[in-house]
Every structure is written in structure tokens, then in C-alpha cells.
N, C-alpha and C positions, 0 to 999 in steps of 0.2 A: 592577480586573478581574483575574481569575486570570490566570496568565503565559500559558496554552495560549491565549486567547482574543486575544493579540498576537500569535501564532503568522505564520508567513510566511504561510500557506495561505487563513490568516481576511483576510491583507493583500491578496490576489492577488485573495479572491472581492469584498472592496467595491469592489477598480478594475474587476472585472469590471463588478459594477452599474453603476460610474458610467459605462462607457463603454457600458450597453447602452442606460442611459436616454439620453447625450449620442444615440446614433444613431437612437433613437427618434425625437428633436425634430427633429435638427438638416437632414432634407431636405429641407424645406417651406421653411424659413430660406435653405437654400444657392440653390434655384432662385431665390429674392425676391430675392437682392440682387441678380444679373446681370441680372433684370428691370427693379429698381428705378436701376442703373449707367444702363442702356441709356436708360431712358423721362429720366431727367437728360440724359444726353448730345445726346438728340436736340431736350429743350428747349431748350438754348443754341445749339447745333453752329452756328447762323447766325452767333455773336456770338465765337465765338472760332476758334482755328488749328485744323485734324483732329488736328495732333498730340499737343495736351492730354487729346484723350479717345481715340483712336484706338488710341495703344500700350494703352492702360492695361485699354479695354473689351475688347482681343483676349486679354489675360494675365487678363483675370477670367473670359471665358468660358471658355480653356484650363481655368483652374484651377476652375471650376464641374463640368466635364466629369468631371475627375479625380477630385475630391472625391466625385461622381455613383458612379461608379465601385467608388470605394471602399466607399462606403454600401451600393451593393447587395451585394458581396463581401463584406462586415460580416455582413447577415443571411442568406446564403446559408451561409456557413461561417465562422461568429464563434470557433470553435477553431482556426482554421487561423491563425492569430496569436495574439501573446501579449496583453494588455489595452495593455502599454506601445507596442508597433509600431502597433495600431491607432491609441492617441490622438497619437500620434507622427508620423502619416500626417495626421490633419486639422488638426493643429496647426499643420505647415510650408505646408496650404493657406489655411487662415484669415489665416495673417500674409503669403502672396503675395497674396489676396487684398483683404487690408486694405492694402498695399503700393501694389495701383492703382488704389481707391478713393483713398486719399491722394494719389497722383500726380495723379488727373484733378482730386479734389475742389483743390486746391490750385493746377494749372496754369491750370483755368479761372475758378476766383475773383480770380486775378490779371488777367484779360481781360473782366471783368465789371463793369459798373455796380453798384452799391452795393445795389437792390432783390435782383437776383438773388444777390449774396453772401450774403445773409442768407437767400434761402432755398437755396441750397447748404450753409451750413452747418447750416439746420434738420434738411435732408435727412439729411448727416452724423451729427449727431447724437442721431437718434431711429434710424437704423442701427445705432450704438454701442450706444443704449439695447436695443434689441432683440436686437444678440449678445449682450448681460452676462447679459438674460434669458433664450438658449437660452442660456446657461453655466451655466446652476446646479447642474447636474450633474457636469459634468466643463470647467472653469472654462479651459484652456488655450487652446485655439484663441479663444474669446473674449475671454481678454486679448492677445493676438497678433494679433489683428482691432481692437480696441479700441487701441491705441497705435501700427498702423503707418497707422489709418485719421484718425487725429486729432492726432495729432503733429506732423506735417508743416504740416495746417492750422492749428492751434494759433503753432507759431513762424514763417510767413507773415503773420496777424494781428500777432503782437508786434513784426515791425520791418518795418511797413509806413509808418510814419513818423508817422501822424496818431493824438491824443487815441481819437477814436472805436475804430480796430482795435486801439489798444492794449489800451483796457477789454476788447473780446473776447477780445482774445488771451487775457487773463488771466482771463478769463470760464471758457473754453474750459478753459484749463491748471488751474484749479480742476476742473473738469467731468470731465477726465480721471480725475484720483484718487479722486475720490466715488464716479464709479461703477465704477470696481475695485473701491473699497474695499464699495458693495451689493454688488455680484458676489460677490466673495467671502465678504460675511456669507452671502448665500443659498446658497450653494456651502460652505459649514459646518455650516449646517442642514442638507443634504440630506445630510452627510458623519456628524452625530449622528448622524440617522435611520436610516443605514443602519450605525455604530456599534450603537445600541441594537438595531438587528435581529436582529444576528447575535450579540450577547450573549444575546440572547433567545435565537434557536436555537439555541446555546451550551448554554444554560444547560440546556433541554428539553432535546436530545445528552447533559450530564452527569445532569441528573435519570433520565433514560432508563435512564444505562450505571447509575447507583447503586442503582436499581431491580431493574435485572438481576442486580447484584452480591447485596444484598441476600435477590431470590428464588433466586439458584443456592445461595448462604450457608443459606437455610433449607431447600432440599433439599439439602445437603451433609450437614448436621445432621439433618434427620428419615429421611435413609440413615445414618445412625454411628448413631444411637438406635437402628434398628429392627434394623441389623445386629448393637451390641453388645448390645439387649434377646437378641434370638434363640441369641447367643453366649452368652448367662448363663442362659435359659430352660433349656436342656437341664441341666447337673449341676443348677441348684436343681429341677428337677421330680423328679431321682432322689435326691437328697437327702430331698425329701420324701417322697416313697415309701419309702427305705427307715429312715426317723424313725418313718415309719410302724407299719412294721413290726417293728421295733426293739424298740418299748417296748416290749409286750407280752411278748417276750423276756428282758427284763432284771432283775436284783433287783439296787438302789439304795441306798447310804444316804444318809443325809439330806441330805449333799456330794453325791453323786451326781445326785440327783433335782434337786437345783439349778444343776448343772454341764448337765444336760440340760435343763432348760430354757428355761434360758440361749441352750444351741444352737437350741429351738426359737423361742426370740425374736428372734434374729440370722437366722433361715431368714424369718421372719417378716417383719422387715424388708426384703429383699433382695423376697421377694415382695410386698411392698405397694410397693416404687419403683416395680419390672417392672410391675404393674398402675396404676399411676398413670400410667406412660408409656404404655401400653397405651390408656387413656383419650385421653393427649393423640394418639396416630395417631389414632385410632377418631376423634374430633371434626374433625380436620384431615383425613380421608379423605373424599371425595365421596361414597361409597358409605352414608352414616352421613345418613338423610333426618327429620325432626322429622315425628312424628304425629300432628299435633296434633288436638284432642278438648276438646268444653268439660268442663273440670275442678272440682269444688268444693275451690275456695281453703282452709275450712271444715275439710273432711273431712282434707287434705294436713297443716295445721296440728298435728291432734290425732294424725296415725300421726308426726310430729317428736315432738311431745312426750313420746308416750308412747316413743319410741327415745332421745332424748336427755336426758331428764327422770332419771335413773338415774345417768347420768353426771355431770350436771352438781351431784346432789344426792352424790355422792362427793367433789365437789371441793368443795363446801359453798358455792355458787353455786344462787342461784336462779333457776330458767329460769321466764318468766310467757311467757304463749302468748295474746293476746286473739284470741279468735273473730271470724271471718268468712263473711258470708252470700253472699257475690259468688261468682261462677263468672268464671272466663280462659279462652280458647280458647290452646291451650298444648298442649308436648308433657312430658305428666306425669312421663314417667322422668327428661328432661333439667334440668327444672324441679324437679325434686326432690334432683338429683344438686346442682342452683346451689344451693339451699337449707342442704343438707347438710353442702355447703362452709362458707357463711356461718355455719353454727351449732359444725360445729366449727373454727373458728379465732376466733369469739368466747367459746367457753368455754377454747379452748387459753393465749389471751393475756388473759385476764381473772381474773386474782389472787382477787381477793376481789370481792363484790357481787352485781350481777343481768344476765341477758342475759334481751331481752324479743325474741320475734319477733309483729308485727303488718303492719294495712296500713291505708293509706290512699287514699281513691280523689279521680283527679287526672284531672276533663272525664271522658271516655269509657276511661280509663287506669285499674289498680291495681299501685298504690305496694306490694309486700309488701316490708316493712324487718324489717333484723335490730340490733339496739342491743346495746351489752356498755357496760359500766363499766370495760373491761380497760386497756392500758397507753396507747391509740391509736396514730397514723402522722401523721408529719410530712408537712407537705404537699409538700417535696421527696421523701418516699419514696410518695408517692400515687399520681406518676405511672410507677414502675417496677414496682410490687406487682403487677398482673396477668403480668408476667413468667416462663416458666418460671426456678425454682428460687433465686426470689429468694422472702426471710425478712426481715422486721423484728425486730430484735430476738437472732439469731440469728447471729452473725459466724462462729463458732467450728463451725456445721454439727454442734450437735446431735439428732440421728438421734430421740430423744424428741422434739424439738418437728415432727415432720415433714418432709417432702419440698420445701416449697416449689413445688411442681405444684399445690396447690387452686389459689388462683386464674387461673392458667392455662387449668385449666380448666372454670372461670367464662366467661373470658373467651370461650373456644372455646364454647360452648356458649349462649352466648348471643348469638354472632355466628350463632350457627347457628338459634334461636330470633326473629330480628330482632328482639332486646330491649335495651332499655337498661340497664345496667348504670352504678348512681352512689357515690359513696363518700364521707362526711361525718366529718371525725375531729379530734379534740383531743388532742397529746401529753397522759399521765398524769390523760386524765378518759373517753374510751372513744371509742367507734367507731360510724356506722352505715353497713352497706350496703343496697343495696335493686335491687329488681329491678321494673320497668315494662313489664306484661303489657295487650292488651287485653282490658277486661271482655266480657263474655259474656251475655246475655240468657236464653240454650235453658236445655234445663235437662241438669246432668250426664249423663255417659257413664257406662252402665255401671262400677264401678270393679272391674278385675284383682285374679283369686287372688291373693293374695300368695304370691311365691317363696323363702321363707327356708328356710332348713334344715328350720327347726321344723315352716315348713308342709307339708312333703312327706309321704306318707303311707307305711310304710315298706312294701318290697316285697322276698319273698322270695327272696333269688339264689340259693338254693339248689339245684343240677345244674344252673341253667343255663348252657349252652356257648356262651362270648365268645370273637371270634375275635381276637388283638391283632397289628396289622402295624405293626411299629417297625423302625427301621433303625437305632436308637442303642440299642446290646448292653445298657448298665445302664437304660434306663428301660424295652425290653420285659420284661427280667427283674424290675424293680420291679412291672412292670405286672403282670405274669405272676404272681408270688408273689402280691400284694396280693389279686386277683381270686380265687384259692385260698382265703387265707383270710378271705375274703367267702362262700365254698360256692359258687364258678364250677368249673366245668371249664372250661380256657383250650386253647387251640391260639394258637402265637405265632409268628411266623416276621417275615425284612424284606422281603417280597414277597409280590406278590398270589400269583403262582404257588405259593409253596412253604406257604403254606396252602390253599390248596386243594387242592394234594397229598397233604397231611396228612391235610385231611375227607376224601378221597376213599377214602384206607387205610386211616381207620378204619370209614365208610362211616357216619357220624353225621349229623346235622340240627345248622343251625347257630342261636341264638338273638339273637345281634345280635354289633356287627364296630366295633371300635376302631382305629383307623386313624388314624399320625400325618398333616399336609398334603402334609409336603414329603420324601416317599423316599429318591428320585434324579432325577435330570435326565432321566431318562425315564419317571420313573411316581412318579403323584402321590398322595396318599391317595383324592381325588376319584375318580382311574383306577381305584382297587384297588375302591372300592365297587362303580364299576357293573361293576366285572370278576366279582367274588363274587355280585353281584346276578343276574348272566347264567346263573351255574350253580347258585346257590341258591334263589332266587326273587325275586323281582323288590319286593318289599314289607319285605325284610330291612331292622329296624333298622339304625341305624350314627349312629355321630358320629365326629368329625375331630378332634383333638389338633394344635397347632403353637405353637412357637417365633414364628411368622414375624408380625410384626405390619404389615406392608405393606399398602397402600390394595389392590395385585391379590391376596392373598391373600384378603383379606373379604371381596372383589368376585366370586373365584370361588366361597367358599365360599354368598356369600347366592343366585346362581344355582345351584348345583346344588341346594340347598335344606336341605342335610344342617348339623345344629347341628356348631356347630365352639367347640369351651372354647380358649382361649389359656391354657398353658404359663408357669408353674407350674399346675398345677389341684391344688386341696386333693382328697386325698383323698373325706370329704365332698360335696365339689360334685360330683366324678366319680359316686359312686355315688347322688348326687339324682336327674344329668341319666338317667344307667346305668337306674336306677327308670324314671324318669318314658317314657324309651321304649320299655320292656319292659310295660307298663302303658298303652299307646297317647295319654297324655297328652303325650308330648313332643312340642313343635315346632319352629320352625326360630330360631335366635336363636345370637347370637355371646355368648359369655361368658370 
């Protein structure tokens, strides 16, 4: 047992028990015997002297009184002593009063005819038996009643002179030790028992505190992720902007153009962590609810294929895709995002041969598996791979083979999906994961425009007037230039007031309002909208720009309703979502 659980404290509370159950039993017991003294004494009292039972009956009632006494003061105020002074108190009465059952039991067996001895000492010794019984608890006052009640009578019998009391005696003096010796096995028992209790609650106290430890441990850690995401968000976002802007700028030679982009690979990366982390807040954040919708299995299949079919035909890997007629009641983006995982980390780690994704249906359940012929996972690394930023394969943290975030956030997301999540693997013969959705009966949900770049239809920015409210100097002036040459007229400022100052002196209409989240500690981006909304009009587009990937961030963003991009935002996607609300298609969604 760990050393804490030998602790003083753990020692203090099992004497406590044992003396709450000893006073539990033992006042029912204490009145019986001065009953049981008294109803003896007045059986004989004819046949022997008063003073055999006389002294002895007045020092048991005494010490019945006392005892009395104590007990009720026991459950009146059981803190007002320690565990030892209470059992301390009925221990020195138990043995005064086994002291004059012994004296009377023994003065009057000696004045007794032979019938009555025999049942004087029956009387004695089913008394005995009965205190070892209320000892089981807390076993002292009943061996202290037990030896001063029987002892005496015991060596009386032994040198009484005749065959017959000698057998008793030794009857008796056998009789003694045995039942110490129950006594105290049952008074062991009750001592495990309450052993194993308080290991138990122990053990519950340490699972409890480790639990604790572990949940403070992972929000210590998803606060240093969102802090230092936020901390690396801002220069990569004006990095990017002004990459941006840049090229167009520049004449390269052939070193040149490859020294650049190089840089744009490295910016690249740094942006694919930040949004891979971005992923794992968003999944771990409450605010982040599954939509689910009967899906065709079917239709999901063949937009993988046709996305990852290209790639996988570059690595000279054959992706085979078998069709599926089943529909799941699922939520499509998240279930696409687990898929997407699965597919690329079985082309990433798959050298040579074929990754096949299909399904199988299991009772009321579909099985959709993804198979690679790649390197596999050892069934020691089976159980740590859903891990953030664990890699098989990967000791050395090469940046080409990814982040080690997919399966993370699989896992996330499929906790969030109540699906099962399984994993079948063979070092150096391949892999399969799979996912256990239920099937679905209806028939398909509408299926969603698709949002890619490609799909967006292009819309003219030409004069129109974006308003940009940034508080970090190089990305509203990234933003500010960029918007320019896009054909914006910008007004930019890092407060709500000092652009609308602006609109107001030039005396212009505004066409939509870029706004980072997080200001100052007194004005948010949220604030600056409905602020400009008050003096602009009330239906003025706008979207949110932030570093902050925190659960209250999303939570305020999806109430106020305003689409909010998370920091880096490509170029590109600014002027998609930019489009799409100046064109009244846009709507409220985190990106």
C-alpha cells in the first residue's frame, strides 16, 4: 500500500471507526450484565454469606453507571476526546467490572453445592462468550472482562483438590485462550475491513486528485497552445500579406524564384500547424455542436476520390474507392474531415502499392474502412497514435511528413460524433482504420454548394469601400495595401471611433467592415461592428479576423452571428469570404 495510506491520520480515522462501532453495540451488553450479576446473586443469596455477592454487585452497578455515562457522552460529543481516552475509559470499566463478576462468581461457587457450580460457571462463561462478541470491534475492554471474569474462577477450579474441578479448571483455562484467541480473529476481520475501506477511499481521494491534475494539465496546455497559436498568428498573417504583395513587385532569377518559394513553403507550413491547432481548439471547444443529417455514404466516397485520386496517382499509388449505396445519419463536414485524415496518412506512409477506402455494414452499423499496403504500426504504438503530435515512423520531426495533429483530430471528432473509432495494423504489410457510423434508412439531405476557391463565383471589388479596424500597425497596413490592389478604397484606422471619423470627413458610404476580434480591453471587434452598424446602417456587411483561438472567442463570435476567419487567413480565402458577402451569399461560419 502507498506510504500516504499508513499515514497517522488514515491510523487515527480506523480507531475512530472502531470505537464508534465498539459504542454502537456495547450499551445493550453493559446494562445485561448488572441484570444478569443481580438475577445470579439473588438465585443463591440464600445459600451463601452477603458478602460474596454484596461487595461485588455494588462495584458492578457503580461501574455500569459510569460506563452508562460515558456511552451517552461518547454520542453526544464523540470529538471531545481522542479515539484512545475513549476506549481507555471503557476498557478500565470492563476489567472493574469483570474484577466483580470474578470475585462474586468465585466466592460463591466456593459456598455452593456442585449442581449450582456448574451453573455459575455456565452463567460465566456464555458472559465471556458474549463480551468477545461485543469486541469485535474494538477487542480491549472485552479481553479485560474476559480474564478478570474467568481467571480467578478458572484457578479456584484448579486447586480445589478433587479429579472432577480439576478437569474444569483445565477446561476452563483451555476456554480462556480460545476465546481470545476468536475474539481476536473477528476483531481482524473487522480491522481488514476497515483496512480495505479506507484504501478504497484512498485510492478514490488519489484517482480524484490525479484526475484533477491531469484536467488542470490539459487546460494548462490548451491555454500555452491558444496563447502561443495567437502569439505566432499575428506576424504569420502580415508575413502573408505582404508575400502577398510582394511578388508582383519583384523580378527574380531562377535562384531567386526559388529562394522565394522556399519562403512561401516555410510560411506555409507555420500556417498549416496554426490551423491544425486551430482544429484541435475548435473540436475540444463546446461551442463546436455536430449537425447531423442523413448523408450518402456513396456520393462522400466519389468527391475523396476525385480530391485525392491525383495525388495519390503522383506518388504511383493506387487509390480504389468501392462504391456504397447506404446512407449514415452523420455530421458531413466532421465525418469528412475523419475521412480525409485517414486517407492522407495512408497515402503519406504507404511507399509503394494500393490504399483502398470502402465499407462494410455490421447489424444496424456501417463499417466505412480505409486500407493502405504502407509501412503499418506496431501494436505498442496503436495505443498512443491518436495522441496530439505523435508520428510513427518520424523520430527526427520531419515537417514533410506532417504535424502529427490528424489523428488527434480523429479522435476529437469522433468523440464528438459518438462514433467508434478502430485500428487494424501489421508492421511492413499495411494498415486499416475505420469508422462506425449509424446507417440510415431516409433518404439523403440536400447536399451543400461546395466552398472551394474554384467554386466561388468571382465578384467585382472594384471602388468598393472596406472599412479595416486593426490594432497591429503591419497587418492593417498589409490589409490596407492588399485591399488597394484588389480595386478597394480602404479607410483603416485601430478604433471604431477613428474610422468613423474618417467616413464622416470624407462624407462617403461604407461597403462592408473588416474588423480584427480582439482590439483592446475595452473594444472588441464585435463592439466596433454594432458601433459602425449604428451610424451606418444597421445591415452593413462585416466579418471578424483573430489570432484568438479560445472556446469564448467562438462562442462570442457564433452569437453575434458575424463570420469570423481565424488568422493566418490566405489571401484568397479573405477575398472569397470578402466576395461572398458583398454578393449577399455569405453566412455565418468560423473559418
Amino acid at each position: 500500500m502507498p506510504n500516504e495510506f499508513h499515514s497517522m491520520a488514515t491510523a487515527d480515522a480506523i480507531a475512530a471507526e472502531q470505537i464508534k462501532a465498539f459504542f454502537r453495540e456495547t450499551n445493550a451488553q453493559n446494562l445485561a450484565g448488572i441484570v444478569i450479576l443481580c438475577l445470579l446473586a439473588l438465585l443463591v443469596e440464600s445459600l451463601v454469606p452477603w458478602w460474596t455477592w454484596g461487595p461485588a454487585l455494588a462495584l458492578a452497578g457503580g461501574v455500569t453507571v459510569w460506563r452508562a455515562r460515558g456511552i451517552v457522552a461518547y454520542h453526544r460529543a464523540p470529538s471531545s476526546r481522542t479515539s484512545a481516552q475513549w476506549g481507555l475509559g471503557q476498557t478500565l470499566g470492563a476489567a472493574l467490572n469483570g474484577t466483580a463478576w470474578g470475585f462474586a462468581n468465585t466466592a460463591m461457587t466456593a459456598h455452593l453445592p456442585l449442581p449450582y457450580q456448574f451453573f455459575i460457571l455456565t452463567v460465566a462463561a456464555i458472559s465471556a462468550s458474549a463480551a468477545a462478541s461485543e469486541g469485535f470491534a474494538y477487542f480491549r475492554p472485552s479481553r479485560a472482562f474476559i480474564c478478570t471474569s474467568l481467571i480467578p474462577l478458572a484457578l479456584w477450579y484448579l486447586l480445589a483438590g478433587d479429579q472432577l474441578h480439576l478437569i474444569l479448571g483445565l477446561m476452563l483455562g483451555i476456554f480462556v485462550p480460545v476465546l481470545l484467541w476468536q475474539g481476536g480473529k473477528r476483531h481482524a476481520a473487522f480491522n481488514e475491513s476497515l483496512h480495505l475501506r479506507f484504501k478504497n477511499e484512498f485510492l478514490a481521494r488519489e484517482l480524484a486528485h490525479q484526475r484533477q491534475i491531469a484536467e488542470e494539465a490539459g487546460k494548462a496546455k490548451a491555454k500555452f497552445l491558444a496563447s502561443a497559436s495567437h502569439d505566432l498568428r499575428q506576424p504569420v498573417q502580415a508575413i502573408a500579406l505582404f508575400q502577398e504583395l510582394l511578388r508582383p513587385e519583384m523580378t527574380l532569377t531562377a535562384k531567386g524564384e526559388e529562394y522565394f518559394a522556399k519562403a512561401q513553403q516555410a510560411v506555409g507550413a507555420v500556417s498549416g500547424l496554426l490551423s491544425a491547432l486551430l482544429d484541435v481548439s475548435r473540436l475540444d471547444a463546446s461551442t463546436l455542436k455536430p449537425q447531423h443529417a442523413v448523408l450518402s455514404v456513396g456520393d462522400l466516397l466519389n468527391d475523396l476520390q476525385r480530391e485525392y485520386g491525383p495525388l495519390a496517382e503522383r506518388k504511383g499509388l493506387e487509390l480504389r474507392v468501392v462504391g456504397c449505396r447506404l446512407c449514415v445519419d452523420t455530421d458531413a463536414m466532421l465525418l469528412g474531415r475523419i475521412l480525409r485524415n485517414f486517407l492522407s496518412n495512408a497515402l503519406q506512409y504507404t511507399p509503394t502499392g494500393k490504399v483502398l477506402i470502402g465499407c462494410r455494414r455490421r447489424g444496424q452499423n456501417l463499417h466505412i474502412e480505409v486500407w493502405d499496403t504502407g509501412i503499418g504500426i506496431s501494436e505498442a504504438d496503436q495505443d498512443n497514435i491518436f495522441e496530439e503530435f505523435v508520428q510513427v515512423g518520424n523520430q527526427h520531426r520531419d515537417r514533410q511528413q506532417g504535424l502529427g495533429l490528424g489523428l488527434a483530430i480523429v479522435d476529437r471528432a469522433a468523440r464528438l460524433l459518438d462514433a467508434e473509432v478502430s485500428v487494424r495494423s501489421v508492421p511492413k504489410r499495411g494498415s486499416c482504420f475505420a469508422i462506425s457510423l449509424p446507417i440510415s434508412d431516409a433518404a439523403p439531405s440536400k447536399r451543400p454548394l461546395r466552398t472551394s476557391a474554384d467554386g466561388i463565383s468571382p465578384y467585382d471589388l472594384d471602388n468598393r469601400r472596406i472599412v479595416v479596424v486593426e490594432n497591429e500597425t503591419l497587418i492593417r497596413d498589409g490589409l490596407h495595401s492588399l485591399l488597394e490592389n484588389w480595386g478597394c478604397a480602404v479607410i483603416s484606422g485601430d478604433s471604431g471611433a477613428s474610422v468613423l471619423a474618417q467616413i464622416e470627413e470624407l462624407g462617403v458610404e461604407v461597403d462592408a467592415i473588416i474588423s480584427d476580434f480582439g482590439l483592446s480591453e475595452t473594444e472588441s471587434g464585435i463592439d466596433v461592428v454594432g458601433y459602425l452598424r449604428a451610424h451606418l446602417g444597421p445591415n452593413l456587411p462585416a466579418l471578424l479576423m483573430t489570432g484568438d483561438t479560445s472556446e469564448g472567442a467562438m462562442q462570442a463570435a457564433a452569437e453575434s452571428g458575424l463570420v469570423l476567419l481565424h488568422k493566418p487567413v490566405r489571401p484568397w480565402r479573405l477575398r472569397q469570404t470578402l466576395c461572398a458577402l458583398l454578393s449577399g451569399t455569405g453566412k455565418d461560419s468560423a473559418g
